[in-house]
MDTraj code that builds the backbone (N, CA, C; nanometers):
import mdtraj as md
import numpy as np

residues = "UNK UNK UNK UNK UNK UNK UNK UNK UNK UNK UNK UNK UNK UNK UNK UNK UNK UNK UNK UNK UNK UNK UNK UNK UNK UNK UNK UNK UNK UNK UNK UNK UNK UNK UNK UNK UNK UNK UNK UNK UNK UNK UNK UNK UNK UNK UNK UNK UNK UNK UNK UNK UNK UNK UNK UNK UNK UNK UNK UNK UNK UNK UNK UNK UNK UNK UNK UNK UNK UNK UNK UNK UNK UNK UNK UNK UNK UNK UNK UNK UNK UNK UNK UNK UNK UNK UNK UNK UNK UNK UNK UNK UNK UNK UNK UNK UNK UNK UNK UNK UNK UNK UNK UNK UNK UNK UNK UNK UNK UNK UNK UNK UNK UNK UNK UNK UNK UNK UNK UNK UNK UNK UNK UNK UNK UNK UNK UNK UNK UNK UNK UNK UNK UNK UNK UNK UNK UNK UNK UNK UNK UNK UNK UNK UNK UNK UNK UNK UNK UNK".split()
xyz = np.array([
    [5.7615, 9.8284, 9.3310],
    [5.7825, 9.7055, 9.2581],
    [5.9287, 9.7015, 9.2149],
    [6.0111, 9.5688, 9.2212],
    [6.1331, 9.5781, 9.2092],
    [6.1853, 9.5934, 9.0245],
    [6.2670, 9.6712, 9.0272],
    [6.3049, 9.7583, 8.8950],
    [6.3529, 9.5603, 8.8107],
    [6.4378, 9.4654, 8.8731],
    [6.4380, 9.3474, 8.8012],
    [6.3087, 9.2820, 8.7738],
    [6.2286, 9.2629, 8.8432],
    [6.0923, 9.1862, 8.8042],
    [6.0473, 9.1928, 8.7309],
    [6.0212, 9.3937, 8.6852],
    [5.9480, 9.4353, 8.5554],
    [6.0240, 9.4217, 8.4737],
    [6.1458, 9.4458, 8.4452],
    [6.2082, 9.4058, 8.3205],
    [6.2299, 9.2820, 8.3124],
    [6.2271, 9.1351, 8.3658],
    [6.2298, 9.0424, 8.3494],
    [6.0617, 8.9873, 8.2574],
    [5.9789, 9.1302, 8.3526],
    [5.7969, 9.0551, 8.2671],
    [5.7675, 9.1695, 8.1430],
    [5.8991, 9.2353, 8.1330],
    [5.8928, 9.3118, 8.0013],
    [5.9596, 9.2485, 7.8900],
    [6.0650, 9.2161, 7.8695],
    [6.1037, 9.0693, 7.7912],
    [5.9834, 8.9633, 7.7577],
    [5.9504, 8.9005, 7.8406],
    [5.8756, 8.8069, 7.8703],
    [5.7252, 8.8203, 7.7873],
    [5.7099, 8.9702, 7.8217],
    [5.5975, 9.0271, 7.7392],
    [5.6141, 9.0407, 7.5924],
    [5.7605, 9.1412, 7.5568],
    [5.7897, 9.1190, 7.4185],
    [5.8412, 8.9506, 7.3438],
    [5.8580, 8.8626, 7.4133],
    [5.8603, 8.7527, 7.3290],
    [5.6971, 8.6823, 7.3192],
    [5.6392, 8.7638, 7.3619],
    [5.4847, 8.7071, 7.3484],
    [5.4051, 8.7297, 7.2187],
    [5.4733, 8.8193, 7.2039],
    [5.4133, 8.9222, 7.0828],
    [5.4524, 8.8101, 6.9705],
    [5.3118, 8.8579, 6.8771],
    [5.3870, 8.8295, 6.7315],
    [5.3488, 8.9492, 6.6237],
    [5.5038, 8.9804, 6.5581],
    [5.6484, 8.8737, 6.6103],
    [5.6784, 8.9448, 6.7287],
    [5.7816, 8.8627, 6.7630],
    [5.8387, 8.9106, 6.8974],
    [5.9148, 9.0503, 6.8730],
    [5.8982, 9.1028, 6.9943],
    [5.9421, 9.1706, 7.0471],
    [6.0487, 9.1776, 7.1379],
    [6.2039, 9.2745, 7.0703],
    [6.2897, 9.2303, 7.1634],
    [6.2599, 9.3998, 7.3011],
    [6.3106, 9.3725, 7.3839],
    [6.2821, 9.4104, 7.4960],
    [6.3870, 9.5073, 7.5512],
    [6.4517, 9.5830, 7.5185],
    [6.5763, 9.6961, 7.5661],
    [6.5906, 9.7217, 7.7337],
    [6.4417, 9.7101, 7.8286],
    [6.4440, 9.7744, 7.9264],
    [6.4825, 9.6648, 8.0261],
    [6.5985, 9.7219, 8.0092],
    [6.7055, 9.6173, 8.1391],
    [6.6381, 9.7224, 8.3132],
    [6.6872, 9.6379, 8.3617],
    [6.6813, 9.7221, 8.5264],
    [6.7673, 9.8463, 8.5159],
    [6.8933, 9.8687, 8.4773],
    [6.9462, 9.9884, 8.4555],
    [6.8621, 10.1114, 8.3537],
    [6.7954, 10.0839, 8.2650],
    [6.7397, 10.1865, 8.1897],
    [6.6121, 10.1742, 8.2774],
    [6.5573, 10.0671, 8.3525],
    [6.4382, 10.1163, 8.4001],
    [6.4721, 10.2510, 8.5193],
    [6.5536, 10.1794, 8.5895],
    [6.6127, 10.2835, 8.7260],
    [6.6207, 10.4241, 8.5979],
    [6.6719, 10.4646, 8.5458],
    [6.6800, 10.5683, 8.4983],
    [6.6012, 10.6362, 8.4503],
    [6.4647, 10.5673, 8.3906],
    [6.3513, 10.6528, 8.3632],
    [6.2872, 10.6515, 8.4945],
    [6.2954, 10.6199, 8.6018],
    [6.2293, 10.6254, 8.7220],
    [6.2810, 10.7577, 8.7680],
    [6.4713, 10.7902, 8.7625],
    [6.4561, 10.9176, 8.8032],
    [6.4587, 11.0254, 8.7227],
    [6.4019, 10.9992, 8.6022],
    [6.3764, 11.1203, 8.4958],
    [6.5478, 11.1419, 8.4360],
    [6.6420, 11.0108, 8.4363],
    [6.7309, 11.0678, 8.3514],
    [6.7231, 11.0086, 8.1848],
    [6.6106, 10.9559, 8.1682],
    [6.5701, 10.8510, 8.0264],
    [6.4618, 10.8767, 8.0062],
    [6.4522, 10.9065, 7.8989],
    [6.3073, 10.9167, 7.8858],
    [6.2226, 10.7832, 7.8109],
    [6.1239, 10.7965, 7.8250],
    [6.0193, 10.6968, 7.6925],
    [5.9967, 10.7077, 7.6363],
    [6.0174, 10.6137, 7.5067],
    [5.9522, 10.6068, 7.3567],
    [5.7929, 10.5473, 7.3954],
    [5.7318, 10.5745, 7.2962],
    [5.6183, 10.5275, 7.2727],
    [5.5972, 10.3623, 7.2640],
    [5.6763, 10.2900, 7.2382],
    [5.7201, 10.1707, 7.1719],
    [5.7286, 10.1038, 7.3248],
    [5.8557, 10.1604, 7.4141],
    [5.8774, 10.1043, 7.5357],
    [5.7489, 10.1130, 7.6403],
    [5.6694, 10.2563, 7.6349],
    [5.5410, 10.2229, 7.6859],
    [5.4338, 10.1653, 7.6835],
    [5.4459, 10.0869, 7.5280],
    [5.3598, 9.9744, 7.5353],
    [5.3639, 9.9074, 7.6054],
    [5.5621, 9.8492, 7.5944],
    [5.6012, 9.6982, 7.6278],
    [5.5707, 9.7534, 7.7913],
    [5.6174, 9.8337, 7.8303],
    [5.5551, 9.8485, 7.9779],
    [5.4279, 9.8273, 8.1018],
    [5.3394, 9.9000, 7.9590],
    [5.1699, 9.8874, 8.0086],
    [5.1535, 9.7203, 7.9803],
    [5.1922, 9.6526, 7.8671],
    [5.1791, 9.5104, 7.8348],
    [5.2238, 9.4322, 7.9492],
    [5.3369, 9.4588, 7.9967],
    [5.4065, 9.3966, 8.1315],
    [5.3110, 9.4144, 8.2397],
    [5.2754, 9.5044, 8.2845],
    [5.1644, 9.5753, 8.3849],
    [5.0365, 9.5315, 8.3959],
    [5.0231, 9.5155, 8.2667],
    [4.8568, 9.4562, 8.2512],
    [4.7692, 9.5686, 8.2737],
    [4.8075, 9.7021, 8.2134],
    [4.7594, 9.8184, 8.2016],
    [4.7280, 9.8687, 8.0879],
    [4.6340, 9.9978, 8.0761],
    [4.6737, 10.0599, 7.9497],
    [4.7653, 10.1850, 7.9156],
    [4.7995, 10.1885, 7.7912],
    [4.8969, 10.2999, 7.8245],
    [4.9210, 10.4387, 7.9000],
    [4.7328, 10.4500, 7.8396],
    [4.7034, 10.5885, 7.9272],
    [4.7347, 10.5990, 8.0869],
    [4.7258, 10.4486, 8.1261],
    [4.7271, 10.4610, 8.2693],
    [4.8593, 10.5257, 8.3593],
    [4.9418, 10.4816, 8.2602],
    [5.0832, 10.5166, 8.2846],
    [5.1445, 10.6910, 8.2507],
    [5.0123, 10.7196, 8.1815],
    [5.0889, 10.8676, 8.1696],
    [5.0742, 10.9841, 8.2701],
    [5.0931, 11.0537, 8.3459],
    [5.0656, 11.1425, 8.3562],
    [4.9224, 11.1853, 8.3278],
    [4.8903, 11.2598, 8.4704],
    [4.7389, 11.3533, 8.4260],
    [4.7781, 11.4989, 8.3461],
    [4.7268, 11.4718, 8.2714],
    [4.7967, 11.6294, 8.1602],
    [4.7656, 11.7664, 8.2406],
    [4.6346, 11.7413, 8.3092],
    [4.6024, 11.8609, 8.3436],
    [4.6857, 11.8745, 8.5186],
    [4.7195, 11.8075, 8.6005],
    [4.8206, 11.7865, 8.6584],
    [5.0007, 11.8102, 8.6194],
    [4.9997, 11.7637, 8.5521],
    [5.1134, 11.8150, 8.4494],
    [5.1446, 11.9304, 8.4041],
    [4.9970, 11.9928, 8.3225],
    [5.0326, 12.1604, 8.2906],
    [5.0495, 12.2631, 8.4567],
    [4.9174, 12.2334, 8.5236],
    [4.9668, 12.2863, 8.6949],
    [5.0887, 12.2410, 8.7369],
    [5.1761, 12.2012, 8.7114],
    [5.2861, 12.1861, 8.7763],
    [5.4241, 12.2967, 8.7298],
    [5.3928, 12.2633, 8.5909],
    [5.4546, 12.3346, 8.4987],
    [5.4166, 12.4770, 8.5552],
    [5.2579, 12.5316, 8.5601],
    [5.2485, 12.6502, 8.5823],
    [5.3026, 12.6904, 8.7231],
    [5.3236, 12.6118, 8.8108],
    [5.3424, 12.5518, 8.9576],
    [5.5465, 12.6653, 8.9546],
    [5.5609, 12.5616, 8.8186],
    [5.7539, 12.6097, 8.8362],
    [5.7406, 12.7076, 8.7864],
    [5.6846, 12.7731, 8.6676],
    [5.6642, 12.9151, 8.5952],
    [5.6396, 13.0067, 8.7244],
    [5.5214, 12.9569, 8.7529],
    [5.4717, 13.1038, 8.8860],
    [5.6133, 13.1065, 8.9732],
    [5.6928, 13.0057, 9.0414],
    [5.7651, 13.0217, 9.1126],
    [5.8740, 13.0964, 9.0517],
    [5.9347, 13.0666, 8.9561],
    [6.0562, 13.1539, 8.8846],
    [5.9592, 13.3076, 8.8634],
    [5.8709, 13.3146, 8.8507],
    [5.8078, 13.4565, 8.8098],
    [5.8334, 13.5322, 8.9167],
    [5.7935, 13.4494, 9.0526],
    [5.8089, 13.5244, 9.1872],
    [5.9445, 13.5425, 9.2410],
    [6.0516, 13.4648, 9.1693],
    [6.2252, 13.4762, 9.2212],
    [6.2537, 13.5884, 9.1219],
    [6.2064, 13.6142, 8.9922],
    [6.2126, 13.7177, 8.8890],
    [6.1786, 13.8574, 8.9426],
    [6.0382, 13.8821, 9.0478],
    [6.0253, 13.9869, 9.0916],
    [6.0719, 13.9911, 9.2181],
    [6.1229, 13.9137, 9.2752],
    [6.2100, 13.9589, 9.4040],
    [6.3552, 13.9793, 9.3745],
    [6.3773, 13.9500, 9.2474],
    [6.5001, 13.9722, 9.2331],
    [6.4841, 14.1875, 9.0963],
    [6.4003, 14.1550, 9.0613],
    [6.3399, 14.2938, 9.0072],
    [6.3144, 14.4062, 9.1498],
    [6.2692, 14.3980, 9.2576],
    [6.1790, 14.4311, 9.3380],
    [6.3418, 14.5152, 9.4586],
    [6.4329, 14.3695, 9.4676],
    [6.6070, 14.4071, 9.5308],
    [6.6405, 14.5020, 9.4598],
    [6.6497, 14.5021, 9.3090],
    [6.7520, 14.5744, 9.2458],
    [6.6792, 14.6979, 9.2631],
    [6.5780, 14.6867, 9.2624],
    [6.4989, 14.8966, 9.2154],
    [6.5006, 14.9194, 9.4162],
    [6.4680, 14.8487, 9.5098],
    [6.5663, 14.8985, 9.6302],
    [6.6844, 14.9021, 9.6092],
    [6.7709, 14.8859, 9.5833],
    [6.8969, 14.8847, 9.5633],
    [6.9271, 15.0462, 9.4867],
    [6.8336, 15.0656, 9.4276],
    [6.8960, 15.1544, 9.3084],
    [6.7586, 15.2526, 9.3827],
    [6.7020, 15.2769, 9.4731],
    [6.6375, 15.3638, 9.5463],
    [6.7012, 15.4058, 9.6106],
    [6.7658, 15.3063, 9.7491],
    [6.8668, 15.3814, 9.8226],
    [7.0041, 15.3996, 9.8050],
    [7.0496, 15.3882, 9.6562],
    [7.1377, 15.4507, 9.6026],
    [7.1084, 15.6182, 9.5745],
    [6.9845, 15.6087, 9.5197],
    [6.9434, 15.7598, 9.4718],
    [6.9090, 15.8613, 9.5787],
    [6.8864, 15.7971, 9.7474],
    [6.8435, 15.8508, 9.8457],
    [6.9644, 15.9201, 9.8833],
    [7.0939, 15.8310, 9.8816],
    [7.2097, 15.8174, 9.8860],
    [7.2621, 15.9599, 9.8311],
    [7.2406, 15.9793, 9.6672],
    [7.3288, 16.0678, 9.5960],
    [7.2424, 16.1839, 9.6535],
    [7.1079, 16.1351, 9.6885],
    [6.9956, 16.3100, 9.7015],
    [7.0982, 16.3768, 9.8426],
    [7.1557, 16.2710, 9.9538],
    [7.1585, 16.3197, 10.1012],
    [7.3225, 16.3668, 10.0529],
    [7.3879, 16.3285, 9.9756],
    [7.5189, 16.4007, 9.9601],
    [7.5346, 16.5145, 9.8487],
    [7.3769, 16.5242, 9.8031],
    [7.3810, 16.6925, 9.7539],
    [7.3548, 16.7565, 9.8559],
    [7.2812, 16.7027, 9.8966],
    [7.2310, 16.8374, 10.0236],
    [7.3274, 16.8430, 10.0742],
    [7.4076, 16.7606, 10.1086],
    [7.5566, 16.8047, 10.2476],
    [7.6286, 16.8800, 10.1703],
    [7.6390, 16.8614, 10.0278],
    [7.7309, 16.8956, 9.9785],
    [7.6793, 17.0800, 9.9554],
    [7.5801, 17.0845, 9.9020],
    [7.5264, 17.2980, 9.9726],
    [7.5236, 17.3017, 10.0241],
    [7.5000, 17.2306, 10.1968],
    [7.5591, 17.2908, 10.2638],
    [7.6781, 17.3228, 10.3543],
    [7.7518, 17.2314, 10.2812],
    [7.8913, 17.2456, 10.2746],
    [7.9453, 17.3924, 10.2162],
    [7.8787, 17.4233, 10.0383],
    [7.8718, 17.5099, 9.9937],
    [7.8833, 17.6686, 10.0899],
    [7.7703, 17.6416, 10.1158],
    [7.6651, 17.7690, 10.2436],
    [7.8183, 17.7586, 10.3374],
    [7.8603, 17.6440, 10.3853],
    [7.9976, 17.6883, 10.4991],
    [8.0921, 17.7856, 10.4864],
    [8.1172, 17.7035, 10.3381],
    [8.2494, 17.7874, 10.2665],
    [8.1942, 17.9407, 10.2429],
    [8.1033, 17.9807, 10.1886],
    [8.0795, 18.1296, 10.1892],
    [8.0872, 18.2068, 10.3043],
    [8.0335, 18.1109, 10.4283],
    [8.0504, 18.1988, 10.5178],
    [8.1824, 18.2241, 10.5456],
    [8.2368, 18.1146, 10.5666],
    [8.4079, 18.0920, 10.6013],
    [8.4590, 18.2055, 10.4837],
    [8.4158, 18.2028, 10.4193],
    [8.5274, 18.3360, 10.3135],
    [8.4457, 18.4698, 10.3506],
    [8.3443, 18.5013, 10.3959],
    [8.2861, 18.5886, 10.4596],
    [8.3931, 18.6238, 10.5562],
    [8.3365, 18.5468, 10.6308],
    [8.4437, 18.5956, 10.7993],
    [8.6044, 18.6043, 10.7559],
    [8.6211, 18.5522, 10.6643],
    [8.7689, 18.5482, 10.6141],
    [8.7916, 18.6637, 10.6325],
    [8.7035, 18.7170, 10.5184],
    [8.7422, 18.8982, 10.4312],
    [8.7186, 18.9919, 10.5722],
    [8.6259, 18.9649, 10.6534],
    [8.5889, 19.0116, 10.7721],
    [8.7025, 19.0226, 10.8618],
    [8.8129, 18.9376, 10.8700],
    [8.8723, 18.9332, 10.9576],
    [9.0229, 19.0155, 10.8685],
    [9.0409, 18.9193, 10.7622],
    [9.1497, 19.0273, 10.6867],
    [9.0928, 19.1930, 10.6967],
    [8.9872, 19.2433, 10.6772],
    [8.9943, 19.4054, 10.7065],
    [9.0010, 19.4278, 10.8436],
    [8.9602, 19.3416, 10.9166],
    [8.9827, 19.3983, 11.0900],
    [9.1419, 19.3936, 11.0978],
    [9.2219, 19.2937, 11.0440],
    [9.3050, 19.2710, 11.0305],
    [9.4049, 19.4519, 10.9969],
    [9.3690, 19.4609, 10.8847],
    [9.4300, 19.5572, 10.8017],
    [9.3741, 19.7296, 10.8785],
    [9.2686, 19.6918, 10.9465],
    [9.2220, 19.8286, 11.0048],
    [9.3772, 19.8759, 11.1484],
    [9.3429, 19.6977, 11.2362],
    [9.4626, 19.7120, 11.3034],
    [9.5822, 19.7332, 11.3063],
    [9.6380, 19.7058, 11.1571],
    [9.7489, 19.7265, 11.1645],
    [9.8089, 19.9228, 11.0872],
    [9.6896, 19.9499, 11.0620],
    [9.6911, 20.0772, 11.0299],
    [9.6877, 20.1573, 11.1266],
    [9.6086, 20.1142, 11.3047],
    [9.6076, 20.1539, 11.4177],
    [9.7327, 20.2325, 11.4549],
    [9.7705, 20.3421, 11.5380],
    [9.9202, 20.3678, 11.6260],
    [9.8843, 20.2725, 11.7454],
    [9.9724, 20.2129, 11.7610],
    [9.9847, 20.1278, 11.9080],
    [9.9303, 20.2359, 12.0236],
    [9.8830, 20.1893, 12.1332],
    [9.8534, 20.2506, 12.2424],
    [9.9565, 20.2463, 12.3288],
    [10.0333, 20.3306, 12.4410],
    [10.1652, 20.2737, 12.5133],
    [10.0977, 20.1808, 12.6546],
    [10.2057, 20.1111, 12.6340],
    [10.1889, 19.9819, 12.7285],
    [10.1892, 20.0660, 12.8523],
    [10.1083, 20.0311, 12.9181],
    [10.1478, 20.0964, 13.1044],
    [10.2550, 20.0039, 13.1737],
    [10.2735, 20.0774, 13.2448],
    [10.3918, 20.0062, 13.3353],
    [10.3228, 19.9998, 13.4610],
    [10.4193, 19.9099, 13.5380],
    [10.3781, 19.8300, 13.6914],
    [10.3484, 19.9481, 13.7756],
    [10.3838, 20.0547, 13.7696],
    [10.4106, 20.1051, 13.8405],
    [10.2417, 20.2313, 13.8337],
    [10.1821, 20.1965, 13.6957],
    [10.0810, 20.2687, 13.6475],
    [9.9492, 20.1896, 13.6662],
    [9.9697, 20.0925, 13.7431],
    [9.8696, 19.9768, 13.7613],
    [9.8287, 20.0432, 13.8960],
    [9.7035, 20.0289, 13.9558],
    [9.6718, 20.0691, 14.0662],
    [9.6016, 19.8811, 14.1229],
    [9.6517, 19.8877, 14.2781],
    [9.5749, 19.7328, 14.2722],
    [9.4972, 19.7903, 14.4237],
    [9.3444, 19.7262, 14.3992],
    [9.2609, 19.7548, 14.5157],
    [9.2617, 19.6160, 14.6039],
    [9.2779, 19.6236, 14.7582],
    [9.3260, 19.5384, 14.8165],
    [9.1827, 19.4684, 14.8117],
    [9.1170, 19.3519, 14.8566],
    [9.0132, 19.2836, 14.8654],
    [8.9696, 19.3234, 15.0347],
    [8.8625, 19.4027, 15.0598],
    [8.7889, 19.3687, 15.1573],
    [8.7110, 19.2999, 15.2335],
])
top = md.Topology()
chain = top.add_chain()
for i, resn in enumerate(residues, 1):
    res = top.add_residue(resn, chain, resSeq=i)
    for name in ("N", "CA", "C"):
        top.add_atom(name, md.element.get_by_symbol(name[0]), res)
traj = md.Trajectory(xyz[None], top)
């Protein structure tokens, strides 16, 4: 129904009244409670249902439609609440999987280094045995025997 018509038979309605009734709901405030940026007085939903040839109730909302809807947006934010609860504790799982796999590398990183200073000390006394050694004398060319290949 065109947003001028009804406010032209909403006027029309409040000068009917006695006393009259003046009438506020131009086409601009109607357009605006149409998209929920205005709301209604009680007063204007008379002059409305009066225009309509309704009763007021007719015009409201089913309450119990109304509260399901409401519960409708609640449940939905409840469910963006636990998917956003549900990310963070993954998040902060494979963080902790995270710190568990760089202890372990990190003993056995540990376990490397011992050995590595193991073989260290291992090699400094082979080290120190050799150099306590007398050299052996080098042979000469001439002390080499070479067997021809048959």
């Amino acid at each position: 129904m065109p947003q001028r018509w009804l406010a032209e038979e909403c006027t029309a309605f409040g000068r009917e009244q006695e006393p009259p009734i003046v009438s506020w709901l131009t086409r601009e405030v109607i357009a605006k409670i149409e998209t929920g940026r205005r709301r209604v007085s009680v007063d204007e939903l008379a002059i409305l249902a009066g225009a309509l040839g309704v009763s007021m109730t007719e015009l409201l909302p089913d309450l119990e439609e109304a509260f399901n809807g409401t519960d409708a947006r609640r449940a939905d934010t409840e469910k963006d609440r636990a998917r956003q609860e549900a990310a963070r504790i993954r998040g902060e799982t494979e963080f902790a999987a995270l710190v568990m796999r760089a202890g372990a590398l990190l003993e056995h990183l540990d376990g490397v280094l011992e050995d590595a200073a193991g073989t260290r000390a291992e090699l400094f006394g082979a080290y120190e045995r050799l150099r306590g050694m007398t050299p052996a004398p080098i042979p000469t060319a001439g002390a080499l025997s070479v067997v021809p290949p048959n």
